[in-house]
C-alpha positions as CSV (number, residue, x, y, z in Angstrom):
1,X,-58.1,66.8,73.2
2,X,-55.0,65.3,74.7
3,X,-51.9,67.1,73.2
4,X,-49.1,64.4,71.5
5,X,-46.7,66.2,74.0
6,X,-48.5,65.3,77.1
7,X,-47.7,61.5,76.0
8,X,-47.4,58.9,78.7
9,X,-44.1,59.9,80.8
10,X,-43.7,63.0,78.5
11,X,-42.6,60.6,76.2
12,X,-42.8,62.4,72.1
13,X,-43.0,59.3,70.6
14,X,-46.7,60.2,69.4
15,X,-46.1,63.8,68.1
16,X,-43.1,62.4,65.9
17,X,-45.1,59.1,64.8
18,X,-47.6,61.3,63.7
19,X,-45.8,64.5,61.9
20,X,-44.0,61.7,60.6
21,X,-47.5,60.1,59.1
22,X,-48.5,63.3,57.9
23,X,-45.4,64.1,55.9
24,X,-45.9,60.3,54.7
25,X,-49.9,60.9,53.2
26,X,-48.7,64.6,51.9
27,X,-46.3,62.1,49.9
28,X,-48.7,59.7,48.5
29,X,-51.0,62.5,47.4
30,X,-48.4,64.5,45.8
31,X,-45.3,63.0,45.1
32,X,-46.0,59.5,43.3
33,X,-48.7,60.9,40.9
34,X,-45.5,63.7,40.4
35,X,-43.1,60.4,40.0
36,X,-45.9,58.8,37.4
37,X,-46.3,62.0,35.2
38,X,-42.6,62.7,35.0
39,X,-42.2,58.9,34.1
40,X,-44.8,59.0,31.2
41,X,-43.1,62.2,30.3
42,X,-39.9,60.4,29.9
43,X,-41.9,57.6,27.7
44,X,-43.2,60.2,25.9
45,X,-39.2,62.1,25.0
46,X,-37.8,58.6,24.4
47,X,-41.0,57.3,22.0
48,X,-40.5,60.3,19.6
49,X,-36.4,59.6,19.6
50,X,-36.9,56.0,18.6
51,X,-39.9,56.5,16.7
52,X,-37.8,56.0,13.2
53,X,-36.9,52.1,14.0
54,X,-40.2,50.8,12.8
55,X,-40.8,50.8,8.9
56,X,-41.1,54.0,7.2
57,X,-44.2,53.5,6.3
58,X,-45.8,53.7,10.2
59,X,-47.0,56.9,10.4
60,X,-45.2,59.8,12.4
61,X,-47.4,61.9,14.8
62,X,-49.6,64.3,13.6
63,X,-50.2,68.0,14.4
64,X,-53.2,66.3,16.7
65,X,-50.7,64.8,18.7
66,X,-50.5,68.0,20.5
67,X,-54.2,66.9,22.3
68,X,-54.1,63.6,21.5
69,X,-50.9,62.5,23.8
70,X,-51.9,64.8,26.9
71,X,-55.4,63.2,26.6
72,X,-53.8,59.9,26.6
73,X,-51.7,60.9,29.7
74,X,-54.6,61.7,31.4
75,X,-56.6,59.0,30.8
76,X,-53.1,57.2,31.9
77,X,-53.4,58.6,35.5
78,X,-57.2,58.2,36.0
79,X,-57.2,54.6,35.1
80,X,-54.1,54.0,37.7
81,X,-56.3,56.2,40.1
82,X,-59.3,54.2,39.6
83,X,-57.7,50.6,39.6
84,X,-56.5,51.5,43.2
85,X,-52.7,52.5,42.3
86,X,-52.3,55.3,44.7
87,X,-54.0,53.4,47.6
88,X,-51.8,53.8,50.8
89,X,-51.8,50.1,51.6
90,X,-50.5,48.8,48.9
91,X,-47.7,51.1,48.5
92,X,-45.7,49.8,51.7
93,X,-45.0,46.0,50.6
94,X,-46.2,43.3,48.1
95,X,-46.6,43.1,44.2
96,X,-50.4,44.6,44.2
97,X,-48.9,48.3,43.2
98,X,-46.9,46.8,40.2
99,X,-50.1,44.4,39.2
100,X,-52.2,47.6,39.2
101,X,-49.9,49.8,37.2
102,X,-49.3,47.2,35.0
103,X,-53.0,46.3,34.6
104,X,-53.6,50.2,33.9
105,X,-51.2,51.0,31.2
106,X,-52.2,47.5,29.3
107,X,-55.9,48.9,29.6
108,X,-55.4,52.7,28.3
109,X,-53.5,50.9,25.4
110,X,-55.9,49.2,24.5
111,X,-59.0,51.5,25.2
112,X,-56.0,54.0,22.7
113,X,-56.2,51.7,20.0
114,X,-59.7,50.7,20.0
115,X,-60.4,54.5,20.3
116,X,-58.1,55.3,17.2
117,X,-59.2,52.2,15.1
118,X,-63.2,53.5,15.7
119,X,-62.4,56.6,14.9
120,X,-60.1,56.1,12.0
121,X,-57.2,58.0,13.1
122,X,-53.9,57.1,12.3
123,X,-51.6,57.3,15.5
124,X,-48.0,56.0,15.0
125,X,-47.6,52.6,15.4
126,X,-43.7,53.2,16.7
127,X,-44.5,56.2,18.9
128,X,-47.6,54.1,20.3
129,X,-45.8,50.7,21.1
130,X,-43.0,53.0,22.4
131,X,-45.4,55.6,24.8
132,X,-46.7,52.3,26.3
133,X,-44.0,49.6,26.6
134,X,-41.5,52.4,27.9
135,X,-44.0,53.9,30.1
136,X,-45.2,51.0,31.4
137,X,-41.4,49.9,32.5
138,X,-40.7,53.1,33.5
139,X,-43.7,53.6,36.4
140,X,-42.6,50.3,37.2
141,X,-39.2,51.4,38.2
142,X,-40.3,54.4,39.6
143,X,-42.6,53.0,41.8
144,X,-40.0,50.2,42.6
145,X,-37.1,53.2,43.2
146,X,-39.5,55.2,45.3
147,X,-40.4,52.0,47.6
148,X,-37.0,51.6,48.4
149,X,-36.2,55.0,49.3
150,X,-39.4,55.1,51.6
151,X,-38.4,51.3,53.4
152,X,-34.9,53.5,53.9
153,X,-36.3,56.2,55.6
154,X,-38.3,53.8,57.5
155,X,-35.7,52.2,58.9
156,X,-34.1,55.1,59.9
157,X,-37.5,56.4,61.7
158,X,-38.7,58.5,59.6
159,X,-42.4,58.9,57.5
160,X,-43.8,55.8,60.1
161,X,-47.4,55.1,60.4
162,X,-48.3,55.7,64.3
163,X,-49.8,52.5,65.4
164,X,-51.9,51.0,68.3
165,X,-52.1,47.3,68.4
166,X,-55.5,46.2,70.6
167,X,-56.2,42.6,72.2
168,X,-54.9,40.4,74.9
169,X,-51.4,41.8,76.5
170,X,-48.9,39.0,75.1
171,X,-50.2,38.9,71.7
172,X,-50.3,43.2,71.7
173,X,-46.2,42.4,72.7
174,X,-45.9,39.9,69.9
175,X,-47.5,42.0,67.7
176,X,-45.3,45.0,68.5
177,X,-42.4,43.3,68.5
178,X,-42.3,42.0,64.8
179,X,-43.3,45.8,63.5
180,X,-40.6,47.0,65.9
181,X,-38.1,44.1,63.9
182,X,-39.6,45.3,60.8
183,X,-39.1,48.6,60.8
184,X,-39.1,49.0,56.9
185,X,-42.7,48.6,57.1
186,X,-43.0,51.8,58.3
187,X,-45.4,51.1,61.3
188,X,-44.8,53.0,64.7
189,X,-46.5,51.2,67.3
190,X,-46.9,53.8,69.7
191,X,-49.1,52.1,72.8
192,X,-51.7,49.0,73.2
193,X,-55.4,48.9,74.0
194,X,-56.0,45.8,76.2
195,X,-59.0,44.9,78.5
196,X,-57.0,45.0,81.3
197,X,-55.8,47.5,83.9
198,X,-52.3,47.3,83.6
199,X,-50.6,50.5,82.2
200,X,-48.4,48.7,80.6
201,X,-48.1,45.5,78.6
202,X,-45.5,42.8,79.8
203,X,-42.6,44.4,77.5
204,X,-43.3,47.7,78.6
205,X,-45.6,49.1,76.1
206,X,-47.9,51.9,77.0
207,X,-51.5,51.2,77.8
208,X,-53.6,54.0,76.6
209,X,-57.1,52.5,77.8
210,X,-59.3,49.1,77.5
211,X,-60.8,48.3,74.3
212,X,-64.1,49.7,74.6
213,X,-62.3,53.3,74.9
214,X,-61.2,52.2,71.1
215,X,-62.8,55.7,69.4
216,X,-61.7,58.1,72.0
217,X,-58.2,56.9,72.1
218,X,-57.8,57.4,68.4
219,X,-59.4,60.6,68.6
220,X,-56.7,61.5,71.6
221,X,-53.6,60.2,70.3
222,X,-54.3,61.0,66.8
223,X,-53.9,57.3,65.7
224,X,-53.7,56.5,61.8
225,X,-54.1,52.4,62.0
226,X,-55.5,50.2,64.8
227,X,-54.2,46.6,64.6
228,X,-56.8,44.5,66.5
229,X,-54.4,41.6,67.4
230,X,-56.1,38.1,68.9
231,X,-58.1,39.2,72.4
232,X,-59.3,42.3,71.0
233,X,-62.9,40.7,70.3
234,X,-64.5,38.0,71.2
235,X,-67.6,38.3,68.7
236,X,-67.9,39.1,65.0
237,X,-71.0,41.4,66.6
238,X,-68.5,42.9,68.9
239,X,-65.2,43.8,65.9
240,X,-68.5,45.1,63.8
241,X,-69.4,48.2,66.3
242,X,-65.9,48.9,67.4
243,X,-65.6,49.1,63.0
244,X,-69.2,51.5,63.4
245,X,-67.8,53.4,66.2
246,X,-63.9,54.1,64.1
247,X,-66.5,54.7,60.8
248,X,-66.4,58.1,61.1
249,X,-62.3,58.7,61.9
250,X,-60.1,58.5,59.5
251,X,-58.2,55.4,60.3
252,X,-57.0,52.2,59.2
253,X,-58.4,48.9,60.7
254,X,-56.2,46.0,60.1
255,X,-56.8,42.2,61.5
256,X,-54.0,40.2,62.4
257,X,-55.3,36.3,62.2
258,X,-54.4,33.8,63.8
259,X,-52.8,32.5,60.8
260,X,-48.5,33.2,60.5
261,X,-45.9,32.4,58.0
262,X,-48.5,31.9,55.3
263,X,-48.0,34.1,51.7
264,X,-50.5,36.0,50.2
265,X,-50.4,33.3,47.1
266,X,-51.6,30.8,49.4
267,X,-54.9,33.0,50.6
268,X,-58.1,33.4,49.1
269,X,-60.8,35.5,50.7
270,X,-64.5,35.2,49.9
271,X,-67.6,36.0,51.4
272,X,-70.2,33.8,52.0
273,X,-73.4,34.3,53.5
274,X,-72.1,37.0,55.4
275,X,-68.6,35.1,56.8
276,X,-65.0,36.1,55.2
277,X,-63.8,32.3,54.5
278,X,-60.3,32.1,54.1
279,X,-59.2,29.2,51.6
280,X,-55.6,28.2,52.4
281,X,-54.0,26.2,49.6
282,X,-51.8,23.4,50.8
283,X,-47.9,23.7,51.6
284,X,-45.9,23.9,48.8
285,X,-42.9,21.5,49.7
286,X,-43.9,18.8,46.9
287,X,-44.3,21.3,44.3
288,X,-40.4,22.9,45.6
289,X,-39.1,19.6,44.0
290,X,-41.3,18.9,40.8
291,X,-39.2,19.2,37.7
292,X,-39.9,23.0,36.8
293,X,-37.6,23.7,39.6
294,X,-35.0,21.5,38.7
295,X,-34.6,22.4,35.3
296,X,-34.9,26.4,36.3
297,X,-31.7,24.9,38.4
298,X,-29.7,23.4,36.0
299,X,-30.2,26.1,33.5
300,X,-29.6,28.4,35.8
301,X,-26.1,26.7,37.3
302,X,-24.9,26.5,33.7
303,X,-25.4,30.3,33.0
304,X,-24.0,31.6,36.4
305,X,-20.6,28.9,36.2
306,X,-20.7,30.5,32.2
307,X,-20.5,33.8,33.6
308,X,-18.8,33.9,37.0
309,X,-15.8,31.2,35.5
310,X,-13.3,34.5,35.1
311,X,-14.2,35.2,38.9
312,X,-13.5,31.9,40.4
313,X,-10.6,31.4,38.4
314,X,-8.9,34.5,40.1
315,X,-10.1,33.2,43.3
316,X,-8.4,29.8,42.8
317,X,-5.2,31.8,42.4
318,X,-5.3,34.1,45.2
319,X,-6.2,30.9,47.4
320,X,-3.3,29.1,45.9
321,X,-0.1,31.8,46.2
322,X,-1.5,32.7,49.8
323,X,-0.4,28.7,51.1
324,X,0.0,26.4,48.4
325,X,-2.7,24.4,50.1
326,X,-5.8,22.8,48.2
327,X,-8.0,25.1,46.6
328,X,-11.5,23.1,47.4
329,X,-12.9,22.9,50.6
330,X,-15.3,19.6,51.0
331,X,-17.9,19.1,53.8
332,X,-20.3,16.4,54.4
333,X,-23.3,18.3,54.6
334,X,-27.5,16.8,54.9
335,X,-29.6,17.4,51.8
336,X,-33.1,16.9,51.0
337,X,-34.8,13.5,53.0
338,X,-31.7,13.6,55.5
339,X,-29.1,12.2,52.5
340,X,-26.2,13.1,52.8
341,X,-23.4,15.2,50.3
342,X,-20.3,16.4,49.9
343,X,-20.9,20.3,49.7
344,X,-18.1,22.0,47.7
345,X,-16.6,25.8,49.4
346,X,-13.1,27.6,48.1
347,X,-11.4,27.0,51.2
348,X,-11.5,30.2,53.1
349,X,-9.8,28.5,56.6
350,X,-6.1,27.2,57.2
351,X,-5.6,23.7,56.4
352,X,-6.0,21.9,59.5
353,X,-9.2,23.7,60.3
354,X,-11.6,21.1,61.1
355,X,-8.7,20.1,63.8
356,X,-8.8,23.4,65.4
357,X,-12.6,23.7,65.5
358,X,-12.8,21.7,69.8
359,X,-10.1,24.3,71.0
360,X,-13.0,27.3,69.8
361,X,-16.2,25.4,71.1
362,X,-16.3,27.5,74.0
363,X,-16.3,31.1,71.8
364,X,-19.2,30.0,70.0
365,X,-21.0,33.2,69.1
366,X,-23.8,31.0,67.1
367,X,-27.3,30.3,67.6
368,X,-28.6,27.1,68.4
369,X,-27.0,24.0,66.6
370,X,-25.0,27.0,64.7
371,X,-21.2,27.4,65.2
372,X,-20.1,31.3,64.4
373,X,-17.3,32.9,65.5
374,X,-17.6,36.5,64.3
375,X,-13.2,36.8,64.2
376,X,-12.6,33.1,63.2
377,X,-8.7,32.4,63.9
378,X,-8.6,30.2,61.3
379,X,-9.9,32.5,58.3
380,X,-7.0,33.2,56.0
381,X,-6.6,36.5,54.4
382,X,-8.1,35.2,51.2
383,X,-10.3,33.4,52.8
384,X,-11.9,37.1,54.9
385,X,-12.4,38.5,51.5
386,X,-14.3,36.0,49.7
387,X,-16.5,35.4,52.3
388,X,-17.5,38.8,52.9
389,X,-18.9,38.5,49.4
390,X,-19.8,34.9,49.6
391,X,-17.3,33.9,46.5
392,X,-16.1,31.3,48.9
393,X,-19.6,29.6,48.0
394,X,-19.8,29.7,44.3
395,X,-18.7,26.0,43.7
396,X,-21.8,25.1,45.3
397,X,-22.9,26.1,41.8
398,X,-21.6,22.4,41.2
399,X,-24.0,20.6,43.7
400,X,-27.0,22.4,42.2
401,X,-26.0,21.1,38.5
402,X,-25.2,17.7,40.0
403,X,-28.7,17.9,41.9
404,X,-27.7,17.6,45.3
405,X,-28.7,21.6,45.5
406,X,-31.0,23.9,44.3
407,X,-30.2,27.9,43.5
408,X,-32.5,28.6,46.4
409,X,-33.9,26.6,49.4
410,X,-33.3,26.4,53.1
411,X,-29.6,26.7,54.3
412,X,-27.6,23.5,53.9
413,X,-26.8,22.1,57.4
414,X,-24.2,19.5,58.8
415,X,-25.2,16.5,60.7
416,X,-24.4,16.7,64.0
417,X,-27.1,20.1,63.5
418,X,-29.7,18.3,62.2
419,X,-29.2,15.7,65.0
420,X,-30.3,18.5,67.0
421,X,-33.0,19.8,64.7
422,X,-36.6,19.9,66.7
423,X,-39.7,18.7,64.8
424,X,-40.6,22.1,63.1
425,X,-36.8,22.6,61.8
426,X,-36.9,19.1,60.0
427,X,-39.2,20.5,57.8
428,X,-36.2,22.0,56.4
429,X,-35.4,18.6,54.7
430,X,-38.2,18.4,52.7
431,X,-36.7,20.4,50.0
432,X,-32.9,20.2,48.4
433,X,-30.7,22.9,50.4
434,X,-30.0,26.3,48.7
435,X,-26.9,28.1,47.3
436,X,-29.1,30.8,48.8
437,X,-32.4,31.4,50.4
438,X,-34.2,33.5,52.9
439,X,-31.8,33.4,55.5
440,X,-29.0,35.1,52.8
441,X,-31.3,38.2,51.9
442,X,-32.8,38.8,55.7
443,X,-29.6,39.0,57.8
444,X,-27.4,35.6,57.4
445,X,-25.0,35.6,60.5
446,X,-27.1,38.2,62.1
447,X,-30.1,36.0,62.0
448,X,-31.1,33.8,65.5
449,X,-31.5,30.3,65.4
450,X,-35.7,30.8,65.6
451,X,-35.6,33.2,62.8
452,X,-33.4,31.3,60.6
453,X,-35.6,28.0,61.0
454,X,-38.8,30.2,60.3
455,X,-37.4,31.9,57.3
456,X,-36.4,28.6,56.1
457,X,-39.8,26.8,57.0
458,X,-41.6,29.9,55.2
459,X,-40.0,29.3,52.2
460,X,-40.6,25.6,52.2
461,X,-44.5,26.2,52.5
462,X,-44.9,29.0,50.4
463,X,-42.7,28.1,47.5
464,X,-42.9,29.7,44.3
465,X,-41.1,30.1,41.1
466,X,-41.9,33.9,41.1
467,X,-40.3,33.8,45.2
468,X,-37.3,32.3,44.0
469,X,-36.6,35.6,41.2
470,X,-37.1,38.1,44.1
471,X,-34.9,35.6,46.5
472,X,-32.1,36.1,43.6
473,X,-32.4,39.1,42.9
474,X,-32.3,40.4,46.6
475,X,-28.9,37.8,47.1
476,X,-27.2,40.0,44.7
477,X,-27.8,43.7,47.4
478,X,-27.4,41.5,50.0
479,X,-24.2,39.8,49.0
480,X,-22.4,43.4,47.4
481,X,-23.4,45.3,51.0
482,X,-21.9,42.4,52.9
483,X,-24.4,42.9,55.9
484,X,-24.2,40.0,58.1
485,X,-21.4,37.9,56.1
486,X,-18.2,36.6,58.4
C-alpha cells in the first residue's frame, strides 16, 4: 500500500487529513456518549435538588431508585443509539442530531411511565418531569456546545474528514472549492478522481487516477468519503458497482446533485420502483410575505425597541455632543416589488457625506453594485463604534414596525444598485428587505457580490419561520465578534 507520506509531490496533506479523521471517529465513539451520560448525570443531581417544588404529596424516590434511575439511563443511551444519534453524518451540520435526541428522551419517558403505571410503581412525579425535561435540554446543549467546538477546530484544520471528490474536472474544482470555503464542515478534499489523464484538475488539485481505479485509490490513500460530483457516472448501473466495489471499505459515499441552493425542508426523497424521486416543494417567496411573518415582525420590532430603547438613547447622545449635527441618518433605499423607502440609520458619517461620496468613487473596495471603503474618511468617531456593532442600524427597527422591513430578509439596497441588479439578483425584491439576513451572519463586508446575491436568493426560496430564529439568533455572535463590520 502507498504510504500517506509518499503523497503527490511529497505533499502530507493525506497523512494529516487522515490522523486528523481518526482522532475525529475516536471522538464520536467516545466522547459524545461521555458528553450524554455526564449530561443525564447532571439531570439526575439537579431533579433530586428541585424535587420538593411539586406538592408534597408526589412521592419522593424510593430505595429502588438505586436500580431504577441507572436502568432508565441506560435505556436513555440505547434508544439515542438506536434512533441514529451517534451517526457521524449527522453530527457535522443540520437539525437531524437535535430531532433524534429529542425524539429519544420523549420516547424513554414515555416507555418510563407506561412501564411504572403497568407495574404499579410509584416513581416521583417531580424527580421524573425533572430527570426528563432537564435532561432533555441539557443533551441538547451539549450536543449544540460540542458542535461548535468541533466547526472551531475545523476551521482551524484540525479533526477534517480526508475527501476525494470524483467526476468531470470543473465540477471536481467547484466541488472542492465550496468545502475548501466551508471549512467548518470539516471536509479535507485531498485529490480528484476524474476520467481523464490530466494529473491535475484546472485549479491544481491532485489527480490520484480515473474513476474506474475508484476502490484502489481509497484503499491507497486511506480515503474516509468519496464525493461523486456530476461526470462521475453516466449510468445508475454504472454509480451501483462502483457502490459494490466501495461495499466492502469503510467509506462514506456521498452524491452531490445537480440541484444547489435548495434546503433540506424543501426535499423529499422516496423510492419508487427502484428510482430515488426527489420532490422539490416550490420556492418559498409568497409564503416570506403571508401574514405570519408580518406579525412575527411587528411583535418582534415592538419587543426589541422595548428593550434596546436605553441603548439607542445613549447612542443619540454620543452622536449628538460629538457635532451637534442631526442624529438620524435617512436614505432612499428599494423595498419589496422595487418601491421605494426612506431607510432610517444613526448617522455614523459627517454631515456632508453624501457630498463627499464622487471624490471616493475611485477607492471603491466593494463588490459589484456595492460601494465599501474598508477606512471610510467620512466615519466619525461615534459613528466607527456603532457600526462595528451595527447600533448604527437599530432604527431600522422603525421600518420593520411601519412595514417597509422585515427582522430578516435580503439586504436592503439603493437604487442606482438595483439599476444594475442582473435577472437572478432581482429576485431579491420579492420579499421586504431585512434588518438582518444571511449576508449579516455569513461574512457581511467580507462577503463578494456573487455570494451576497446567493445568500440572499437562498433565503428567498427557502424561507422559513424556523430559518429566521437561527438567522437571529446567529446575528447576535455575529454582530458582538464584529467580523466583517466597517
Amino acid at each position: 500500500m502507498t504510504t500517506f507520506s509518499t503523497f503527490v509531490d511529497g505533499n502530507p496533506l493525506v497523512y494529516k487529513a487522515a490522523m486528523d479523521w481518526n482522532g475525529s471517529r475516536r471522538a464520536t465513539t467516545w466522547v459524545v456518549p461521555g458528553l450524554d451520560v455526564g449530561a443525564i448525570i447532571l439531570a439526575i443531581a439537579v431533579s433530586l435538588q428541585l424535587r420538593g417544588l411539586l406538592p408534597a404529596a408526589a412521592a419522593q424516590p424510593g430505595p429502588e431508585a438505586a436500580w431504577t434511575v441507572p436502568a432508565i439511563v441506560v435505556v436513555w443511551l440505547l434508544t439515542m443509539r438506536q434512533l441514529g444519534s451517534y451517526i457521524p453524518r449527522h453530527l457535522r451540520a443540520g437539525a437531524t442530531e437535535y430531532k433524534r435526541v429529542v425524539t429519544a428522551s420523549l420516547g424513554t419517558a414515555g416507555a418510563t411511565g407506561i412501564a411504572c403505571y403497568l407495574a404499579d410503581y410509584s416513581f416521583s412525579r417531580s424527580f421524573f418531569i425533572g430527570l426528563f425535561t432537564i435532561g432533555t435540554a441539557s443533551l441538547v446543549l451539549t450536543r449544540f456546545a460540542r458542535r461548535q467546538l468541533m466547526h472551531a477546530l475545523h476551521r482551524k484544520g484540525y479533526l477534517r474528514m480526508p475527501v476525494i471528490v470524483a467526476g468531470a474536472s470543473g465540477h471536481v474544482d467547484s466541488v472542492a472549492s465550496v468545502l475548501s470555503r466551508e471549512k467548518w464542515l470539516g471536509y479535507q478534499v485531498v485529490g480528484a478522481l476524474t476520467s481523464d489523464l490530466a494529473q491535475h484538475t484546472p485549479s491544481g488539485l491532485p489527480v490520484f487516477g480515473r474513476i474506474a481505479d475508484i476502490a484502489q485509490v481509497v484503499l491507497d490513500h486511506e480515503a474516509a468519503c468519496v464525493l461523486f460530483a456530476e461526470g462521475a457516472f453516466s449510468s445508475p448501473a454504472e454509480f451501483r458497482r462502483m457502490a459494490w466495489e466501495l461495499e466492502k471499505l469503510d467509506v462514506q459515499m456521498i452524491v452531490v446533485p445537480n440541484l444547489a441552493d435548495i434546503s433540506a425542508q424543501r426535499l423529499d426523497v422516496r423510492p419508487l420502483a427502484g428510482l430515488p424521486l426527489v420532490d422539490v416543494e416550490r420556492p418559498q417567496a409568497v409564503a416570506a410575505t403571508r401574514w405570519i411573518k408580518r406579525a412575527w415582525d411587528i411583535a418582534g420590532s415592538i419587543f426589541f425597541i422595548t428593550l434596546l430603547s436605553p441603548i439607542m438613547g445613549a447612542v443619540v447622545l454620543a452622536i449628538w455632543l460629538e457635532d451637534r449635527g442631526p442624529v438620524l441618518f435617512r436614505q432612499v433605499r428599494v423595498g419589496r416589488a422595487g418601491e421605494q423607502f426612506y431607510c432610517l440609520k444613526f448617522r455614523s458619517m459627517v454631515v456632508n457625506a453624501e457630498a463627499r461620496l464622487a471624490e471616493l468613487a475611485a477607492q471603491n473596495e466593494g463588490a459589484g453594485p456595492l460601494f465599501k471603503l474598508t477606512k471610510d474618511p467620512r466615519i466619525t468617531r461615534v459613528g466607527r463604534f456603532i457600526r462595528r456593532y451595527s447600533l448604527d442600524e437599530l432604527p431600522q427597527l422603525w421600518n420593520v414596525l411601519r412595514g417597509d422591513m422585515s427582522l430578516v430578509g435580503p439586504r436592503p439596497a439603493l437604487p442606482q444598485e438595483v439599476a444594475q441588479y442582473d435577472s437572478d439578483a432581482r429576485r431579491r425584491l420579492d420579499v421586504r428587505p431585512g434588518l438582518t439576513g444571511l449576508w449579516q451572519v455569513s461574512g457581511r463586508s467580507n462577503l463578494s457580490w456573487e455570494d451576497t446575491v446567493r445568500l440572499d436568493v437562498y433565503y428567498v426560496d427557502n424561507w422559513s419561520l424556523v430559518q429566521d430564529l437561527m438567522i437571529l439568533a446567529k446575528t447576535a455572535k455575529a454582530v458582538v465578534g464584529s467580523a466583517g463590520a466597517y
